[in-house]
Structure formats: structure tokens, C-alpha cells
N, C-alpha and C positions, 0 to 999 in steps of 0.2 A: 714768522719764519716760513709758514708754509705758502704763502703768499711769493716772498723771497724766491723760493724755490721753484714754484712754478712758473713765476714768470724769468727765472735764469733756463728752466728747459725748453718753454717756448721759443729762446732765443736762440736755445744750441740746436732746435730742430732749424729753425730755419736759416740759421746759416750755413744747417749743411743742406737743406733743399737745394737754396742758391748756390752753391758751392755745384752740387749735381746737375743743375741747369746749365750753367757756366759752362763745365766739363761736357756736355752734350749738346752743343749749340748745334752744330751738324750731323746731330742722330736722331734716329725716326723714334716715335713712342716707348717710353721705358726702358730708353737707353739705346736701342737696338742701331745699328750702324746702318744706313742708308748704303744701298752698292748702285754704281752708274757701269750702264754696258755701253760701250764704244767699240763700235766695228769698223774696221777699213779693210785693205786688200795688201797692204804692202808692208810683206813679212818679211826685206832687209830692212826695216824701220823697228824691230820688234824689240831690239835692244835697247834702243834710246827712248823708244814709248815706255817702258819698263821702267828705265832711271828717271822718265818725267813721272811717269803714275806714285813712284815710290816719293819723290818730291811734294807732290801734290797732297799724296794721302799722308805726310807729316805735316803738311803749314792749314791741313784739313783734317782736326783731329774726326771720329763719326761717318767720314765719307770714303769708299774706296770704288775704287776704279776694275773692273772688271772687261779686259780686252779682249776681244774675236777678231782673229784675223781670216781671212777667205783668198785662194787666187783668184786673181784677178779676172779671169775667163769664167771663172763660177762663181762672181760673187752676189748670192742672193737678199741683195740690199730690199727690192720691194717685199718680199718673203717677210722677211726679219722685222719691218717697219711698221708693219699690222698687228704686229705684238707690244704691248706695255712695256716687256722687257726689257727694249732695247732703246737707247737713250740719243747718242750721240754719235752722228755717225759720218762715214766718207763718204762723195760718191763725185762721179763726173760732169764735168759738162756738155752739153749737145744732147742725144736721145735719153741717156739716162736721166740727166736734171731734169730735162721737159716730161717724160714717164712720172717720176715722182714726183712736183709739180701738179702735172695734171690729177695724179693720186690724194692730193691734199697732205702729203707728207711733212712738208718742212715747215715748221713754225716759224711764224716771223719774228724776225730779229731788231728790225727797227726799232729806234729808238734805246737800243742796250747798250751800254757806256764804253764795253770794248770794239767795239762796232768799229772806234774813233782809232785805235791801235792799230789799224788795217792801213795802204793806201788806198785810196778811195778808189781811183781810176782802175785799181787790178783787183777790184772784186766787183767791178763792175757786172757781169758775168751771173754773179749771186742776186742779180738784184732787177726786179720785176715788177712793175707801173710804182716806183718805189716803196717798195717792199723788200728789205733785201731778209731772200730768204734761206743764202749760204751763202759764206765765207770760205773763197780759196785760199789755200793757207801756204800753197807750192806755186812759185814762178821756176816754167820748166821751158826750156829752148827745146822744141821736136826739131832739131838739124842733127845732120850728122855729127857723131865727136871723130876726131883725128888726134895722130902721133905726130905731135908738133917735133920731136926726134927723129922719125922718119921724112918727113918735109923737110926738116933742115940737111940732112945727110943728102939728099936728093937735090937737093936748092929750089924746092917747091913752096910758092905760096898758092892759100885760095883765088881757086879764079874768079875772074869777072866775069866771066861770059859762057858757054853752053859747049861753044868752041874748047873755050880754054878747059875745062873741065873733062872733056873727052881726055885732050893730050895732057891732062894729070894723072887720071886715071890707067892712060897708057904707059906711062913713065914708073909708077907705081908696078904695074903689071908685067913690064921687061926687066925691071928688078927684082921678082919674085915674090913681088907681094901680092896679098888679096887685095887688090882696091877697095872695096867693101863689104865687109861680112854683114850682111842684109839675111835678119833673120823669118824669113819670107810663110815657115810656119805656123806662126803668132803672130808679133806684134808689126813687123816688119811694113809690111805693105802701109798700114795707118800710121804710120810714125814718114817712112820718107815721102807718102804723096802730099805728106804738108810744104817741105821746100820746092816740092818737083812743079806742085801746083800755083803756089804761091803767085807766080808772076806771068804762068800762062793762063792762069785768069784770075786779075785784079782789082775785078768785082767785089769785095767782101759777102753782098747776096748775093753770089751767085750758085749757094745751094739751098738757099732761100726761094731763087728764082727758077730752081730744078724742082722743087716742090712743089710751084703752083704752075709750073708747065709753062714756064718762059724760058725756059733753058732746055737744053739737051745733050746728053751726053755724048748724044752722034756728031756735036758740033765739035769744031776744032778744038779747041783749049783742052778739053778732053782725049782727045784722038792723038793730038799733039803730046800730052802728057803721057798716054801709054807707047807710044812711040817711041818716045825717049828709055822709058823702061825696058822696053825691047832691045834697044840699041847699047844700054848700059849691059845689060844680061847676052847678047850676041857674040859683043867683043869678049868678054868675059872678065868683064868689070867688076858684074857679083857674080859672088862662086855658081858653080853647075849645081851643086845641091840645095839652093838656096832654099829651095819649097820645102825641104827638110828638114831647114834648120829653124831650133828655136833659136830664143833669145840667149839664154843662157849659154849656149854654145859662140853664140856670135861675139858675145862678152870674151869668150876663152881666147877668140881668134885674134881677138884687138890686143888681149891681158899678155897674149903668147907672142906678139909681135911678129904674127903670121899675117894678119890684114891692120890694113893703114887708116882707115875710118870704118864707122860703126854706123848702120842709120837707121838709128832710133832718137836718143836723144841726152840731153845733157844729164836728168835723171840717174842714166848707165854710169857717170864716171866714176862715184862713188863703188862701183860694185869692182870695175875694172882696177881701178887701185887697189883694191883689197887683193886683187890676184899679183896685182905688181907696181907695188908700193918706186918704185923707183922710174914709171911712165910716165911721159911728160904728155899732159892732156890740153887739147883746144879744141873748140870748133867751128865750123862752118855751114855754110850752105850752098848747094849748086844753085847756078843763076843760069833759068835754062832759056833766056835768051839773049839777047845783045848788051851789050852794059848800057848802050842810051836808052832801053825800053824798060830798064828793071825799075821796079817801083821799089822794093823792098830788097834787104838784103839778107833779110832770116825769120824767122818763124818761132812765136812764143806763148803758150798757156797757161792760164793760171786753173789750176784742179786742186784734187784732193779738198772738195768743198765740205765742210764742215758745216752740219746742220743738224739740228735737233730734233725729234721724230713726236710730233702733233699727238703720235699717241702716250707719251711715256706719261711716266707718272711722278718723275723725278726731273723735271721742268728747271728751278732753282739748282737744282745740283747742278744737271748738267750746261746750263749757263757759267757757272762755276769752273767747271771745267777746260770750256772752253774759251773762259777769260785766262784762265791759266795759260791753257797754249800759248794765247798770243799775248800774253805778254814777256818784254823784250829778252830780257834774262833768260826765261826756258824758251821761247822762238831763237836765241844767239846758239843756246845746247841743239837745238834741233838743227839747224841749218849747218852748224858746221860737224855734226856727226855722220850727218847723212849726205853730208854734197850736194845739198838743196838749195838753190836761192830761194827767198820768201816772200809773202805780200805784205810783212808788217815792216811797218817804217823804221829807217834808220837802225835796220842789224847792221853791227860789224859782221864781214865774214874772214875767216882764219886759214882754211884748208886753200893751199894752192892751187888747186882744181878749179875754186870759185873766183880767186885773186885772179887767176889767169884768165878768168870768162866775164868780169866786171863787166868790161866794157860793151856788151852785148845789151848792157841795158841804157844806153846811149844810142844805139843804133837804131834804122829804122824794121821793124818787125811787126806782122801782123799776127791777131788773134788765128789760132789752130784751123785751117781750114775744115778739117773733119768733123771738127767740132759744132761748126755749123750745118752740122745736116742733123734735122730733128726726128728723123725716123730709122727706128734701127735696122729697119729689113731693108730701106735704100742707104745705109752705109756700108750693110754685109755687101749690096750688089756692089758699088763701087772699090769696093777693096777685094771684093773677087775678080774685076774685070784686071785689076793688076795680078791678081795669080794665073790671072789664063794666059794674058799676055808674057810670065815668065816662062809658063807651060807650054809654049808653043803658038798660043791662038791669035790670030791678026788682028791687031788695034781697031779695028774697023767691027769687025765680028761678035770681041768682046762687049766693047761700047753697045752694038747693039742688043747685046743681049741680056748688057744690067739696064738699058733705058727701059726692057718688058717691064722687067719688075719697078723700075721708078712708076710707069704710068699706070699698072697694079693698084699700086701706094697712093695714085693721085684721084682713081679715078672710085677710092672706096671711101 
């Protein structure tokens, strides 16, 4: 009997050890639950990060998600990445990627099976003598958005030409509208020199070729670009207070059906709906030269790169996580809560904001020209020489006075 006995307790212990392993497959030592910190910047996403995290930490019993959001103007991504704490996180591409990058920040990804969930060619961006060491996770159009309501009332389509676009702009403007609430502030400036530039220089290095002193900004393509800014801001195409306006104002102006395009990016249309659910949203991009010279017809990025921080200490987790993301089911929640096109293959999208902008992924569009400049003190200059040129300062003057600072940046 007592043989009996002891070997029926032997078995009742260990079927509840195994029972407690089972139940703790994603918890750290004696049970303890494992927490992933995920930071990004973009706090209208903070509702649907929320219904994904709460998703995630159900089909992940042991595991939770612990989210920091930052603005975007302050967001202390290198800070934060030198800490164990911090696990999985957002960030840009052009000087930020290349900063963290050069900092040894982002673990590589290669070879990870969601990797394959992504399209290949739009994370291309992430990915470094193949290495890919982040995943974009947003395909975002930097063109203007427009009141396809107010163009129709008007009998206005997108122009084709630099021409045409002034006499849109005016037709808008004798109507009483804002042509374009350009929120000149903040984000403003680096959001519309991507279409402005796009085709007055169609170089893709050509801030590649600014960097190592092949280029200059005193050259035309440049001169020409702020010229145009001048001449949109003269006529009073964008508002008089544009230097004062953030973003969120410029949202208002679009939402309030006081200005007719926005120029920033498709990003905004989810925010503008929210303010007026019954605007009808498109977009465009000015073509600022002739239609037989235009190479491109609009402007698109893939950001919000998603990368894992070399230092964390929850590596597997957050792997986890961001196999979660991208796959299709919670990437179909995200994209159509937030008005986001994506880079994982074959979402449906729902929200008619997005229906209405499909076909922008058909068109011809080049990578964010901004985005191509790898140093942050020559992207401050170039998107200051657009605030001087709103400011009053001559196209000529300004150019030359962000090329100081380029040749600063080249020659240290």
C-alpha cells in the first residue's frame, strides 16, 4: 500500500508541475509574467494599439505589452534604446534610421519567418547590405489630400502641369476658399517639398549627391523649388499665417471646409474624418513642371519602422509581437482604423478614404525625397530655407544660406 501510494503522489505532483509549465509558457521564472515596452510617436493610433495589445496579451497568456507614446518633435527614440527596458520600437527613415543604425541599435531581422508577411520591395528601406534591420509597417502618400466635394462643385480636376495648378489654386481662392492649409509650423514644409521637389529634380541621389558635394542647393532644382513656394504664398494660395500654423489647425481648416487641400499627407485623412465624418477625401500632387517633363506623378513612404532594440532583454518576446502586428488579421484592424495603407501583403482595406486612394498604388511614385537626406542638421537647413522663403526671404538668399550649413555638414 504504501508503495501504492507513493508512487500515485509522485504522479499527482507532476502532473501539476506540467500542468504549471503548460500554463506559463510565456512567463519569466516562477511564473512571473514577462512585460514588452513598445514606443512609437503616433498618439491618434493609441486606441487601436490598445485593442491590438489587449488581443495579443489574450492569444499570449505570461506576456504584456506595455506602450509609450512620445510627440513626434520630441521623440527620444536614441535616449530610450540604450536602456534594457525598452523593447520594440518605431522610428523613421532617412537621418533618424541612419543615427540608430550607425548607434548599433536595431537587431537584425533576417531570416525571421514574418519577415515573409511584409512586401518585399516596401521594406526595402529597412534593409542594409541584406540585413534587414526594420520593417515599415505604414505606406503613406506625402501629397497633398483634397475635397474631392469641393472640386466637383468647382468642375476642378488635378492638374497636370505647374501652369494648371496655379489656375486651380486661383479658382479655389475666387471662391473663398483656402487653397491650401499648409501647416508651415511643424510638419508642413517637410511633407509638401516632397511633391514640390519630386520632379524638379529627378535624381533620386540627388541628396545623396548634396552630401558629398555634387550638388547644390544654389543650383536650380532648388531655387526653382523655393520659387514656386514663394509664388504659391504671394498669390495667397497658402494662408498669410501659414508659419503659424500647426498641423492640427490645418486639419481643422480642411475638416471645416474652409481650405480645399491639405499638404501634408494621406496619413491626415483619418484625423479629418473624424472632425467630419461626411467629407469626401482624395488626393493629389502638384506637377511643377510641364506634363511632358514629369517623371512622376506623386510621392510615397514607407515609415513607422518597426525594430527591435539590440539592447532589450526580451528579444523572443518582442519578436512575438511584432509577428503579431504583421499578421493579416490584426494588420486588416490597423489599417482600416487608422486610415493607413500598409506594407503587408494583400490586406483588404474597408474605410472609404482608403477605397478612394487605392489606386495611387498603381501609379508612378517615388520614394520621400526628404527622406533621403542623411543628416539631420542639413534637413533642418533645407526645410528652413522653405520658412524663409514663406517669410519674405528671396529664393536665392535663402538657398544660399542653408548650402553654409550643408558645406559645414560636409566638410566635418
Amino acid at each position: 500500500m504504501k508503495k501504492g501510494l507513493l508512487f500515485a503522489l509522485i504522479l499527482l505532483v507532476g502532473t501539476m508541475l506540467g500542468a504549471c509549465s503548460s500554463q506559463n509558457t510565456n512567463a519569466g521564472e516562477g511564473g512571473e509574467e514577462k512585460t514588452i515596452t513598445f514606443i512609437h510617436w503616433r498618439g491618434e493610433d493609441a486606441e487601436v494599439f490598445k485593442q491590438l495589445i489587449s488581443k495579443f496579451e489574450e492569444e499570449n497568456p505570461g506576456l504584456k505589452v506595455k506602450m509609450n507614446i512620445y510627440p513626434s518633435e520630441q521623440y527620444p527614440v536614441q535616449t530610450l534604446l540604450r536602456e534594457s527596458s525598452t523593447d520594440v520600437f518605431a522610428s523613421t527613415p532617412g537621418s533618424q534610421f541612419e543615427m540608430l543604425k550607425k548607434a548599433g541599435f536595431y537587431e537584425d531581422l533576417t531570416g525571421e519567418s514574418f519577415v515573409d508577411l511584409f512586401n518585399e520591395k516596401l521594406i526595402e528601406v529597412g534593409n542594409v547590405e541584406n540585413q534587414q534591420l526594420a520593417l515599415p509597417y505604414q505606406l503613406v502618400y506625402n501629397q497633398p489630400v483634397y475635397n474631392a466635394d469641393i472640386f466637383e462643385e468647382l468642375g476642378l480636376e488635378p492638374a497636370k502641369d505647374w501652369e494648371g495648378f496655379l489656375a486651380l489654386c486661383e479658382t479655389l481662392k475666387e471662391n473663398g476658399y483656402i487653397p491650401i492649409a499648409f501647416p508651415g509650423a511643424d510638419i508642413g514644409p517637410g511633407q509638401f517639398m516632397n511633391s514640390m521637389v519630386m520632379n524638379n529634380a529627378q535624381d533620386e541621389e540627388i541628396f545623396t549627391k548634396l552630401m558629398n558635394g555634387e550638388a547644390q542647393l544654389t543650383e536650380e532644382w532648388w531655387i526653382k523649388t523655393l520659387s514656386q513656394f514663394q509664388e504659391l504664398y504671394k498669390n495667397g494660395y497658402i494662408s498669410k499665417d501659414a508659419l503659424g500654423t500647426k498641423h492640427d489647425g490645418a486639419i481643422a481648416q480642411v475638416a471645416q471646409e474652409r481650405a480645399a487641400m491639405l499638404a501634408t499627407g494621406s496619413y491626415a485623412m483619418a484625423n479629418i474624418k473624424n472632425l467630419n465624418p461626411d467629407i469626401n477625401l482624395k488626393m493629389l500632387a502638384p506637377i511643377t513642371v510641364s506634363e511632358s517633363e514629369a517623371a512622376y506623378e506623386g510621392v510615397h513612404t514607407t515609415t513607422f519602422m518597426l525594430g527591435l532594440n539590440t539592447n532589450s532583454e526580451r528579444k523572443e518576446e518582442g519578436k512575438k509581437f511584432i509577428e503579431f502586428l504583421a499578421q493579416k488579421e490584426n494588420a486588416e484592424i490597423y489599417a482600416n482604423e487608422t486610415g493607413q495603407f500598409l506594407t503587408i501583403s494583400d490586406i483588404e482595406y474597408e474605410s472609404d478614404e482608403l477605397k478612394n486612394s487605392i489606386d495611387w498604388m498603381e501609379k508612378k511614385t517615388r520614394f520621400q525625397p526628404r527622406y533621403m537626406i542623411p543628416n539631420l542638421d542639413v534637413e533642418k537647413a533645407v526645410l528652413g530655407s522653405i520658412q524663409s522663403v514663406i517669410g519674405g526671404e528671396s529664393p536665392e538668399k535663402a538657398a544660399e544660406e542653408a548650402q553654409k550649413i550643408v558645406n559645414q555638414n560636409i566638410s566635418q
